[in-house]
C-alpha positions as CSV (number, residue, x, y, z in Angstrom):
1,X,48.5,-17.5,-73.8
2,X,51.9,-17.6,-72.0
3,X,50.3,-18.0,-69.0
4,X,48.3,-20.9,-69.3
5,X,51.1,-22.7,-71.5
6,X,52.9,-21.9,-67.9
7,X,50.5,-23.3,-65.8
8,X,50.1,-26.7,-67.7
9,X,53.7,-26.7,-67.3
10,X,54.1,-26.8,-63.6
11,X,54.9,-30.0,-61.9
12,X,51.7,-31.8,-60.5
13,X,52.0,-31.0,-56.8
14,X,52.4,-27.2,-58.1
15,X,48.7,-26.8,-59.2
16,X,46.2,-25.5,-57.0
17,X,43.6,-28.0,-58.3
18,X,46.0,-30.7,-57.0
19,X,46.6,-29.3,-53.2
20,X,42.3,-28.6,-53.5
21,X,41.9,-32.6,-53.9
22,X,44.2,-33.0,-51.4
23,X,42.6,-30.5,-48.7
24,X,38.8,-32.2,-49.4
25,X,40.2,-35.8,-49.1
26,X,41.1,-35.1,-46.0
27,X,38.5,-33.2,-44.7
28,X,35.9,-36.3,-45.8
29,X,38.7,-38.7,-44.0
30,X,38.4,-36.3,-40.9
31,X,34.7,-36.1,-40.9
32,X,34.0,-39.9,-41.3
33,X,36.7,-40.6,-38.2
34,X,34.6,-38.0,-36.2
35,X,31.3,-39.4,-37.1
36,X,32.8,-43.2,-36.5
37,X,34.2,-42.4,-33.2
38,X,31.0,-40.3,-32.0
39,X,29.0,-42.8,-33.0
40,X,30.7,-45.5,-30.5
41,X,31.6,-43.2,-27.8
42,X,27.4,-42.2,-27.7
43,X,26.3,-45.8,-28.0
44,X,29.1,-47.0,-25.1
45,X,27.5,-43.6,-23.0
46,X,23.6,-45.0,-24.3
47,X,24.5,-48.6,-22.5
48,X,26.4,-46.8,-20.0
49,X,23.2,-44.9,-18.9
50,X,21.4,-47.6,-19.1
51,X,22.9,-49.9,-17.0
52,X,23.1,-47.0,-14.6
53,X,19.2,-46.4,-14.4
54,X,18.8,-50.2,-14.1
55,X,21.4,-50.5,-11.1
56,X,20.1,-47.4,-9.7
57,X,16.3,-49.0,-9.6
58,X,17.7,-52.6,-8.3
59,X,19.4,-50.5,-5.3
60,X,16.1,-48.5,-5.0
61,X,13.7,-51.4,-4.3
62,X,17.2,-53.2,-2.1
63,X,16.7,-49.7,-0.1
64,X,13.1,-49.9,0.1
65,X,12.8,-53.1,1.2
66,X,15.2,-53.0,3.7
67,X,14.9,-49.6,5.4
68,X,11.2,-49.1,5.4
69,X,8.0,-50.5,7.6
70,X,5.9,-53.4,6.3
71,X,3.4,-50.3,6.0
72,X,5.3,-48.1,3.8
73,X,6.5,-51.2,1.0
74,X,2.8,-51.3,1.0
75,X,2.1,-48.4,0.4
76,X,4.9,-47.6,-2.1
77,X,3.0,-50.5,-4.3
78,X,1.0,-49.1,-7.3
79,X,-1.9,-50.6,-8.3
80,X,-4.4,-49.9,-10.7
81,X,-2.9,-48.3,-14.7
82,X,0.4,-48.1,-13.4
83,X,0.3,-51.1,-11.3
84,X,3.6,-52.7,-10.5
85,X,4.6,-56.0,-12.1
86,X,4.4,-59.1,-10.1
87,X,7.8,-59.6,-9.7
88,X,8.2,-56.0,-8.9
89,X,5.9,-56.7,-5.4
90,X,7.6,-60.0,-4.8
91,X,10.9,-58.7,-4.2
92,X,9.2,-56.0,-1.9
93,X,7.5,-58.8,0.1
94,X,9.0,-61.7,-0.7
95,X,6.9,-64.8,-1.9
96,X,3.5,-65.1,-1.3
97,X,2.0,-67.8,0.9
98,X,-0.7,-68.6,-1.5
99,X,-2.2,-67.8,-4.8
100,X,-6.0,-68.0,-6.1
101,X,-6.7,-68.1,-10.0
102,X,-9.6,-65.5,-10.4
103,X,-11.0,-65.7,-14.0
104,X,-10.7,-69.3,-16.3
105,X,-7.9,-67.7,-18.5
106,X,-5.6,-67.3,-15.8
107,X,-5.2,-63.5,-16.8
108,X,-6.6,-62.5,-12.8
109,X,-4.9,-63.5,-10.0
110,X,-4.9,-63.0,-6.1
111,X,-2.0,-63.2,-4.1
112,X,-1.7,-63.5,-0.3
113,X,0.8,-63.1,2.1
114,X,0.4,-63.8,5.6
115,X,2.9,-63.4,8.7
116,X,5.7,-61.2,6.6
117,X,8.5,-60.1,8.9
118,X,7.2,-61.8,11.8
119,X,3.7,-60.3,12.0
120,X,1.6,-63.0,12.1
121,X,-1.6,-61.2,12.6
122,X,-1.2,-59.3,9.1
123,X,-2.3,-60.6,6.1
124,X,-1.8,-58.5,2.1
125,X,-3.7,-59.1,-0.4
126,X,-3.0,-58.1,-4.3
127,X,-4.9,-58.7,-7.2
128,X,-2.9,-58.9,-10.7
129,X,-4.6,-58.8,-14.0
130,X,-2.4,-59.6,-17.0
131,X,0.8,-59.4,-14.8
132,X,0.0,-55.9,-13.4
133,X,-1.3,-54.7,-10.1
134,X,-4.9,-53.6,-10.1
135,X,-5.8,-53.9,-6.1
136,X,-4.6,-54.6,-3.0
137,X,-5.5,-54.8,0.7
138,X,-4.1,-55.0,4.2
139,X,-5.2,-56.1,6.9
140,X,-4.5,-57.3,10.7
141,X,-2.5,-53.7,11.7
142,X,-1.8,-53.9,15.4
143,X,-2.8,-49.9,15.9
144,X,-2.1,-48.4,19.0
145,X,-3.3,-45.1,19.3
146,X,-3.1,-42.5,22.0
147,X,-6.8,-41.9,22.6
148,X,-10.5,-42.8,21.3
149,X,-11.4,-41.8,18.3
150,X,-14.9,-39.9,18.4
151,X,-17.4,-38.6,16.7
152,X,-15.6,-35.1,17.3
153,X,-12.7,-36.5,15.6
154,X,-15.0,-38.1,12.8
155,X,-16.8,-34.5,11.6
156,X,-13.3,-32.6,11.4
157,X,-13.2,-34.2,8.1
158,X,-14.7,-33.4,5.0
159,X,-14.8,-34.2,1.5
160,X,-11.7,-32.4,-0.6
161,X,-9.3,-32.8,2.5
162,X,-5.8,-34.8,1.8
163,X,-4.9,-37.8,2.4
164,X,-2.9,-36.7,5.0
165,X,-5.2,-34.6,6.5
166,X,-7.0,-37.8,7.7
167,X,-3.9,-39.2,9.0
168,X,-3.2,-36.2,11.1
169,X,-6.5,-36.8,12.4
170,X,-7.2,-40.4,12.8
171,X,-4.5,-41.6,12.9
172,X,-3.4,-45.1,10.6
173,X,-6.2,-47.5,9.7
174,X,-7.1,-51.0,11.2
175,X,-7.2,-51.7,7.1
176,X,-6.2,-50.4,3.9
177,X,-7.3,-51.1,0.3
178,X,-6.8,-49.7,-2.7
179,X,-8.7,-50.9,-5.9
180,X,-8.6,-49.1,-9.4
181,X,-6.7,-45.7,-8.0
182,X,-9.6,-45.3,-4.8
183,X,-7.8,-46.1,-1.4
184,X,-10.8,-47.3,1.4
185,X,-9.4,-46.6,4.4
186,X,-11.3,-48.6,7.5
187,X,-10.9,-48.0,11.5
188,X,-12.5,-50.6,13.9
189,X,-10.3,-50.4,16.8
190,X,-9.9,-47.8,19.7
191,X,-13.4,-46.4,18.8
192,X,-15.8,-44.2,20.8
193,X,-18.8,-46.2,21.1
194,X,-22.9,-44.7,21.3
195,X,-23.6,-48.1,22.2
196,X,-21.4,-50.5,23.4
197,X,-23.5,-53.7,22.4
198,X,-22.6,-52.4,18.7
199,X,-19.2,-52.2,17.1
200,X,-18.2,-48.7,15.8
201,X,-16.8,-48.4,12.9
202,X,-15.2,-45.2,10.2
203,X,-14.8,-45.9,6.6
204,X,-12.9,-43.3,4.5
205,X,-12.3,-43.1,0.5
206,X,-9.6,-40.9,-1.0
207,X,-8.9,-40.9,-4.7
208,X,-6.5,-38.2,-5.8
209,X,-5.2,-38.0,-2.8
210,X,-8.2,-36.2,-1.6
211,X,-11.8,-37.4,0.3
212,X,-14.7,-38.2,-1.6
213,X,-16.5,-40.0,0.9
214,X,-17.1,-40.6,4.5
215,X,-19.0,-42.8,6.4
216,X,-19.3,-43.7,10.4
217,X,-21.5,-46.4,12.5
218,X,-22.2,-45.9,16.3
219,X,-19.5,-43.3,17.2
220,X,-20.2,-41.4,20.1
């Protein structure tokens, strides 16, 4: 009984329930800070990042553009369900000479380039549908190749080779197209010819980056 009459008898600042209140007052005043300043230092670093991945894409496509053939911004287009945006092949080849409306609605469109970077014999096509890339062409490639192509070089391939099998092989194509993720792949020029009265011609489709079909007209 003496005890507790002592205890009530301390000063304030003497109890331990007093110091206890103190001690989780400021561990709740700590916490909050801790949680306030996380919370804007990881949403500075969020727009931080972010900016970052959109500068480091801008500088991408300024690198593409400017360091890479007429052939490879081409080919570095995606079309079909990852097609790029319109915009997005514009600032790869610049403004299109002219534009056809495919459908009524407006939601297809063809675009066309002709001449870009000098090369007047070239022309791209590219189809959008509802803003997004779905197929594309080129066509007009000056090709110079070393020798005739033959029907030697024509029955190395097969179907399930690469892509790149057939341009160790052939060589570029006189054309490319590419239309719903299946790349046709045509050669007209510097051809072998059975008959010469008759043009020759290979034709090559690769989806997945491999063959899966293979056709040829008059090579010899």
């Amino acid at each position: 009984m003496k005890m507790t009459e002592e205890n009530e008898n301390k000063p304030f600042y003497k109890k331990n329930s007093f110091w206890i209140i103190i001690l989780s007052i400021f561990i709740i005043v700590s916490a909050t800070t801790y949680i306030s300043n996380y919370s804007v230092y990881k949403g500075k670093a969020d727009q931080a990042t972010a900016s970052q991945s959109k500068d480091a894409a801008k500088s991408e496509k300024k690198e593409i553009k400017e360091s890479t053939s007429l052939v490879d911004r081409y080919n570095s287009i995606k079309a079909g369900k990852k097609g790029f945006s319109k915009k997005m092949v514009i600032d790869l080849l610049g403004n299109p000479a002219s534009s056809q409306q495919i459908d009524t609605n407006g939601k297809v469109e063809n675009l066309i380039w002709n001449g870009i970077d000098g090369k007047n014999n070239i022309s791209i096509q590219i189809t959008f549908e509802k803003n997004k890339a779905t197929a594309k062409s080129i066509q007009g490639l000056n090709i110079d190749r070393k020798k005739l192509l033959t029907l030697a070089d024509f029955n190395e391939l097969k179907n399930g080779d690469s892509y790149n099998q057939v341009l160790n092989i052939l060589g570029d194509p006189d054309d490319y197209s590419d239309t719903n993720g299946i790349k046709t792949l045509t050669y007209e020029s510097d051809l072998d010819e059975a008959d010469s009265s008759e043009d020759a011609l290979i034709k090559v489709e690769v989806s997945n980056n491999k063959i899966i079909d293979l056709e040829q007209q008059n090579l010899k």
